[in-house]
N, C-alpha and C positions, 0 to 999 in steps of 0.2 A: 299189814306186813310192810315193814318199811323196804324199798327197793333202793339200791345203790344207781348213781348214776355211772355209766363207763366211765374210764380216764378221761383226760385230754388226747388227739389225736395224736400220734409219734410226729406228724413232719411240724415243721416250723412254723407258726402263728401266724394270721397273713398281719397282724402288726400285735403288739406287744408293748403297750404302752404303761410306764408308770410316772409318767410326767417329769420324768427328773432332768428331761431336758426342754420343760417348758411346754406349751400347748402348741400341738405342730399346728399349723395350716393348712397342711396335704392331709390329716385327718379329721380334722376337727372345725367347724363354724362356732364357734361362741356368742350365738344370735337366738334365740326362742320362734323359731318359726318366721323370720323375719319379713315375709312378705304381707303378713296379715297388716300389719302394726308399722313404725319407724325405726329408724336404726338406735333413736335415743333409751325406746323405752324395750329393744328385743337385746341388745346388747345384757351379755350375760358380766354381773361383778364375781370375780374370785381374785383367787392369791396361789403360788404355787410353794409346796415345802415338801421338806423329808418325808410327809407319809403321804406325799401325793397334791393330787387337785383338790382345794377347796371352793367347794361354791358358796356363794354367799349372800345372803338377804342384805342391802345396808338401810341405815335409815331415810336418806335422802334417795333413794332407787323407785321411781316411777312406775306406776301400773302398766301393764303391759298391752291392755288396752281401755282408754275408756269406755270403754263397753261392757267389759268384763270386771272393769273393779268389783270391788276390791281384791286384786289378784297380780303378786308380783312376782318372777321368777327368774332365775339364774339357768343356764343350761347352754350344754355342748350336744352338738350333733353334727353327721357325718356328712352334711351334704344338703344343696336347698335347692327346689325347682317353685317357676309361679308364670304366670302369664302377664300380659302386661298390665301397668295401672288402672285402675278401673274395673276389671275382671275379676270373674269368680275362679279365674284357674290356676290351683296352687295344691302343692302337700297340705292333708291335714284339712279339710272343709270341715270343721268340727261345731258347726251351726250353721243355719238356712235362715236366717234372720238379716240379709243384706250383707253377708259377708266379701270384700272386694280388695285385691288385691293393692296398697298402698305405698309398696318398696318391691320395686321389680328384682325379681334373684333371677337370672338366669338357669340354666339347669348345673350345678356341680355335684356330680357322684363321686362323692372321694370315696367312699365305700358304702353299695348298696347290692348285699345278697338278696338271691333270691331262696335261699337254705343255707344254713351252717348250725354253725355252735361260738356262745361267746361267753366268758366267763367275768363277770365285774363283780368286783370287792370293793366295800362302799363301808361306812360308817355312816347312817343314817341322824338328821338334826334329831332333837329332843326339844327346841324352842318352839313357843306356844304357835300353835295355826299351822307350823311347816308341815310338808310332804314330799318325801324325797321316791322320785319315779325313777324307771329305766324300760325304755321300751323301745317298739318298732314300730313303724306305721310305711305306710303304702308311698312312693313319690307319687304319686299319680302322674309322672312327668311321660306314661306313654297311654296310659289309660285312664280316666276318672273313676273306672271301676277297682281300679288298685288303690283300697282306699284304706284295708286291715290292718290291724294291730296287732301287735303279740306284746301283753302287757304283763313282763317281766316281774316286776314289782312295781308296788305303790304302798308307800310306807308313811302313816299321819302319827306325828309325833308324840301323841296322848296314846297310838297305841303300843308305845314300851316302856317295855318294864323289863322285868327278870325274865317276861316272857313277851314275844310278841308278837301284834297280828297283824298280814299282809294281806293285799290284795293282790292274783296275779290271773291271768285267762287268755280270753281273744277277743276283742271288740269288733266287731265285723265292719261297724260305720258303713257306707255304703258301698261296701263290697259284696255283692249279689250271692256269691259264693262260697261267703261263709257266717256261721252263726255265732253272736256273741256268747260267751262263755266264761263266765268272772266267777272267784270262791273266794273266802278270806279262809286262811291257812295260818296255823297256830306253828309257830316256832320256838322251838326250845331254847331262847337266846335271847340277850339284850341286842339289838338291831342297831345301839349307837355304838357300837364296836366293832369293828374289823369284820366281815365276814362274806359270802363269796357267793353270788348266785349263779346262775348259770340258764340256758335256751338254747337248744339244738331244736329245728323245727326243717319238714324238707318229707317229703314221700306221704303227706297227708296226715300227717301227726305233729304235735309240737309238743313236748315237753320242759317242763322248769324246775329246775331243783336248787335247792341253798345248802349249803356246805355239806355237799355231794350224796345228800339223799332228795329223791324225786318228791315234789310235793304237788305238781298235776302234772296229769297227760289227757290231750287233749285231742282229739281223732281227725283232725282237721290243720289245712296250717296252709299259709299264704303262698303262695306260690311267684308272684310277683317282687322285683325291686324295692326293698326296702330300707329307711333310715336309720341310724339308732340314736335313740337320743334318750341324755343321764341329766335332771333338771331338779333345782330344789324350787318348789312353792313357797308363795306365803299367801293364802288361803284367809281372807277378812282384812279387818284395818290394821292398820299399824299398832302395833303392842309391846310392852315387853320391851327387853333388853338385843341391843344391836352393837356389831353384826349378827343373824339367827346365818349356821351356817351347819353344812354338810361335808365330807371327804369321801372321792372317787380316788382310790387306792391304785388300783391299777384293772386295764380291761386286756383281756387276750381274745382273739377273734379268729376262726378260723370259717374259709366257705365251702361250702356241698358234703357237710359234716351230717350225716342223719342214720347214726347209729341208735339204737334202737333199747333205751336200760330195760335189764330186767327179762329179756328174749334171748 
């Protein structure tokens, strides 16, 4: 049974962003996690126009870590915490392999709920190796246990076509409290067009739906300060024709939103 997601709430967005006036600073870092790595290689490339933010692969754009090559990425998010040089304390500890902090962020919350609902419309890459994400993770800037995910989408660009398949759930990482819970979800849609996903998560449930039918719900959901962040990949070596590139259309966000589809 397909279930409908609610509307959007009646009151006002807590921001309402379609880039047409350029990538704020009071919303947005344009950095990939930037404490793990340098500023040369977390530093996101895009371009701004009529249908929005474009992120962008280029060809001379650096891995973002060498550790991780071959792996480069573009991305905006709401806000960065880390401890200082040398330390393991930072957002996102997303390996135990001697990860240490290399570019101190101090703590900036430009916007980190702990529940709401937020709606982003993207047009997904189709160039070889990309992956265009949108998700949430934990600051861990009061706890290391705040470490969860709510992972929106995750879109690899071999999988669309006429139809196409997502990746969306919870990754718990080392947050004691919750279990990961990932599915890939069959869409009736080409994903490099326009189209609109959505996450209301808040009273122990999280839910995700794309163009406004539910496509999980998940019984569990972070409770903790979190970031958002909209990044495209490029996953392997260099290929292919450049720029490989994606479009974040517009994102609406609202906090302590946890209406319930479908009850």
């Amino acid at each position: 049974m397909t279930i409908e997601l609610p509307a959007p709430p009646a009151r006002p967005p807590l921001f309402d962003d379609d880039f047409s006036q350029g990538l704020d600073p009071e919303r947005w870092v344009a950095h990939y996690l930037p404490h793990w790595t340098t500023p040369d290689r977390s530093e996101a490339r895009y371009a701004l126009g009529p249908a929005g933010l474009q992120l962008r692969i280029d060809a001379d754009q650096r891995d973002w870590r060498p550790e991780d090559a071959p792996l480069r990425v573009s991305n905006i998010q709401t806000g960065t915490f880390s401890g200082p040089v040398g330390s393991t304390i930072g957002t996102h500890r997303h390996r135990d392999d001697g990860l240490t902090v290399r570019t101190e962020t101090p703590p900036r919350l430009l916007w980190a709920p702990r529940s709401g609902r937020v709606d982003i419309t993207v047009s997904a890459s189709r160039d070889a190796d990309c992956m265009l994400a949108a998700w949430f993770v934990g600051t861990e800037h009061l706890s290391a246990d705040d470490a969860g995910e709510i992972c929106i989408f995750e879109i690899d660009a071999s999988a669309i076509g006429d139809t196409t398949t997502a990746r969306t759930g919870i990754k718990a990482h080392s947050d004691p409290r919750l279990t990961s819970d990932m599915s890939e979800v069959a869409l009736p849609l080409d994903a490099s067009r326009p189209h609109t996903w959505t996450a209301i998560w808040g009273g122990g449930e999280t839910v995700v739906g794309c163009e406004g039918k539910v496509v999980a719900r998940m019984p569990q959901a972070p409770a903790s300060p979190m970031f958002l962040l909209i990044d495209l990949f490029e996953i392997g070596p260099p290929s292919g024709a450049y720029p490989k590139s994606a479009t974040v259309h517009r994102v609406r966000a609202w906090d302590g939103e946890v209406t319930e589809p479908g009850r």
